[in-house]
MARKOL-936295 format. One record per residue: residue in one letter; x, y, z of N, C-alpha, C in turn. Coordinates in steps of 0.2 Angstrom, whole numbers, padded with zeros to 4 digits, always signed. Example, Ala and Ser with C-alpha at 12.3 -4.5 7.8 and 13.67 -1.06 7.14 Angstrom:
% residues 2
A+0066-0028+0039+0062-0022+0039+0066-0016+0039;S+0064-0011+0035+0068-0005+0036+0064+0000+0039;
//
This chain:
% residues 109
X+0729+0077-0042+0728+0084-0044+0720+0084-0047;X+0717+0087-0044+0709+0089-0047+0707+0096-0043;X+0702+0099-0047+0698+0104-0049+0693+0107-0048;X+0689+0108-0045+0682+0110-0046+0680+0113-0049;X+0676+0112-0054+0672+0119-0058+0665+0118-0059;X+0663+0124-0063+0654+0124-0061+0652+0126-0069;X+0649+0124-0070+0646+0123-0077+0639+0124-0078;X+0635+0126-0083+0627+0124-0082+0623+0123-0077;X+0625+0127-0071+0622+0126-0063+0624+0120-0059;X+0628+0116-0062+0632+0111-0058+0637+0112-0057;X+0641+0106-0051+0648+0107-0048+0651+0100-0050;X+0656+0102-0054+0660+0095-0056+0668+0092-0053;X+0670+0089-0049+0678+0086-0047+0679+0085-0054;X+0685+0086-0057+0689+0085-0062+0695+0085-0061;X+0698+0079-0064+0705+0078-0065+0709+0077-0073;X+0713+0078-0074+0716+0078-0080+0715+0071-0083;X+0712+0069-0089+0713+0064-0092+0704+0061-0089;X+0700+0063-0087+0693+0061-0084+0688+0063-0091;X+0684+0060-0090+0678+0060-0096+0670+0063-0093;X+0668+0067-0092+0663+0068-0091+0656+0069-0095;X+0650+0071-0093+0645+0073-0096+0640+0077-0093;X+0644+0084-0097+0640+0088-0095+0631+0093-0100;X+0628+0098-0096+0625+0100-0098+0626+0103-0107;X+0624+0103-0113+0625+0103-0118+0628+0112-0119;X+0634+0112-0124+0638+0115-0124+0639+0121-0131;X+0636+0125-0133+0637+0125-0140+0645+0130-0142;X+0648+0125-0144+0655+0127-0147+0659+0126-0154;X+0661+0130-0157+0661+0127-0165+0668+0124-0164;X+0674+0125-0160+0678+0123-0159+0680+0116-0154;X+0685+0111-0156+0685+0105-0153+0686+0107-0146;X+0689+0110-0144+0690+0112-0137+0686+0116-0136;X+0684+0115-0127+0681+0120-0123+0686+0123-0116;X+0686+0129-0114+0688+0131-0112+0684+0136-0102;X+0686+0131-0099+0683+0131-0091+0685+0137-0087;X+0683+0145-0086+0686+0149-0081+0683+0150-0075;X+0677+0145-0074+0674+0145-0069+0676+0142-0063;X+0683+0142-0061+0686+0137-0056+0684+0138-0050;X+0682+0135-0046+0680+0136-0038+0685+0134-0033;X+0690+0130-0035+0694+0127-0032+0699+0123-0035;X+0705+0121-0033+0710+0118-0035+0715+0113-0031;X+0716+0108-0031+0720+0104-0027+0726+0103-0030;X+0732+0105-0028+0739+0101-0032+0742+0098-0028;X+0743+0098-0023+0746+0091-0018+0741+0089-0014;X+0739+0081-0012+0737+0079-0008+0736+0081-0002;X+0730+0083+0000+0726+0086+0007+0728+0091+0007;X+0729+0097+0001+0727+0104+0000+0722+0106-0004;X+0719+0111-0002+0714+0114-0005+0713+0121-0008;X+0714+0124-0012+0714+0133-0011+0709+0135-0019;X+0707+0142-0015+0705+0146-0026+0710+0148-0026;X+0712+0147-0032+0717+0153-0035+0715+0159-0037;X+0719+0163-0038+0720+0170-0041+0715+0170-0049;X+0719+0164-0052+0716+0163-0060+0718+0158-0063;X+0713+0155-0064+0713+0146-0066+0708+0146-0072;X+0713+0139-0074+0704+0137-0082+0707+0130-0082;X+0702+0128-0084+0703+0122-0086+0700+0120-0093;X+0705+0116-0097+0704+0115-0105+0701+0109-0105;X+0696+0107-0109+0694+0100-0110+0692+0099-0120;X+0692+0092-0120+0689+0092-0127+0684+0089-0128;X+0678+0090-0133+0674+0087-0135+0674+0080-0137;X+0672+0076-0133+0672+0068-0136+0666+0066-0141;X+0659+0069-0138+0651+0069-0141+0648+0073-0139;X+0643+0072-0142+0635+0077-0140+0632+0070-0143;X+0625+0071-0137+0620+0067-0136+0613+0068-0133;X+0608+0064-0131+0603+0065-0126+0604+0060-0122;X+0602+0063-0115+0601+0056-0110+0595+0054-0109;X+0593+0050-0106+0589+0043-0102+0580+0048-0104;X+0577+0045-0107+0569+0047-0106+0567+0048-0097;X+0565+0054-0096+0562+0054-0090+0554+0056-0092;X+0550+0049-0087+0544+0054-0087+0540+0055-0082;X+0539+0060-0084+0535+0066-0079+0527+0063-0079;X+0525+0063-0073+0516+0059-0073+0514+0064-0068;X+0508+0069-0071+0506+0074-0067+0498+0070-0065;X+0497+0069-0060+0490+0065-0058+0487+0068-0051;X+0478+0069-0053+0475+0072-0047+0468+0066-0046;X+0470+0063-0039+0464+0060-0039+0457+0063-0039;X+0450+0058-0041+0445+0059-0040+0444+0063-0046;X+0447+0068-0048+0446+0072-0054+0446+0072-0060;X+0451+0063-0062+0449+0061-0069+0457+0064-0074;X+0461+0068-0070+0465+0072-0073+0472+0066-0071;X+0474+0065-0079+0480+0062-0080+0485+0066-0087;X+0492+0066-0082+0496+0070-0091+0503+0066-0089;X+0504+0064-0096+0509+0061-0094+0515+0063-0101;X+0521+0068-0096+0525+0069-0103+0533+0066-0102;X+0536+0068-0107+0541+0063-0108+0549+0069-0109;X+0555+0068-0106+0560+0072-0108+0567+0068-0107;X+0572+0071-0113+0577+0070-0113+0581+0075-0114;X+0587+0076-0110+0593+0080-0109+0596+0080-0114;X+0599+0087-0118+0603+0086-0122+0611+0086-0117;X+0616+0084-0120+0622+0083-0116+0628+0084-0122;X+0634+0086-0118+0640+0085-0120+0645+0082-0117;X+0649+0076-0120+0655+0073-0117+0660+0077-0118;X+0664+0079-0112+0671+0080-0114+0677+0077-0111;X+0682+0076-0113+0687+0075-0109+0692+0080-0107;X+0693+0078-0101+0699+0084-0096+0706+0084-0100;X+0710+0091-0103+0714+0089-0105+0721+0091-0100;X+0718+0099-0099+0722+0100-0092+0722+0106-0089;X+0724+0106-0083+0723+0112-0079+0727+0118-0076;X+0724+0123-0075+0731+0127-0075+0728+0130-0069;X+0733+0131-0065+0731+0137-0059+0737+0140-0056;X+0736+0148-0059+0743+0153-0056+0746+0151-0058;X+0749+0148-0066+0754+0149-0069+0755+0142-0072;X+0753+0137-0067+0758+0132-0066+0752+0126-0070;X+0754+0120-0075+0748+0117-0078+0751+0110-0075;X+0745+0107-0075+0743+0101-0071+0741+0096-0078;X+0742+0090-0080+0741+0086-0084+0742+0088-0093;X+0741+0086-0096+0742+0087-0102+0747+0094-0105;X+0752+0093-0106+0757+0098-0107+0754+0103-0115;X+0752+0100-0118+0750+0103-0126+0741+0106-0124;X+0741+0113-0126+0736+0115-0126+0731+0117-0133;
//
């Protein structure tokens, strides 16, 4: 059983009980709640959207990722800039899925 959903300008496979890290999240509440479903699989080698799906996950963290750095250079011209970024992010875990009635992984919502 897994999920597609789209968060943050990304596309995530999700399955009940998965940990990810997504684009940072602001939520005062320990759950977050996914209505963005694109897809849904509940047996093996189907694929459909549903009518109405969400999928619930919990906050594990908040964090930043990996220093990237950016090196803008023009030769002959003497021109060097070098700057530096990190991603803020949030970890959730998949708690569980529902699509058209019926819920997939973790029974308590």
């Amino acid at each position: 059983m897994y999920a597609v959903i789209r968060t943050g300008g990304k596309q995530y496979r999700v399955s009940p009980g998965d940990v990810l890290k997504i684009e940072s999240v602001a939520s005062g509440s320990p759950t977050i709640e996914f209505s963005d479903v694109l897809a849904v699989s509940g047996e093996p080698g189907t694929l459909a959207r549903p009518a109405a799906a969400k999928v619930t996950a919990e906050i594990v963290g908040q964090g930043r990722g990996d220093k990237i750095l950016v090196f803008h250079f023009k030769r002959k011209k003497q021109y060097k800039k070098l700057r530096g970024h990190r991603q803020d992010f949030t970890e959730v875990r998949i708690k569980a899925i529902v699509a058209d009635g019926v819920t997939y992984g973790g029974g308590k919502k």
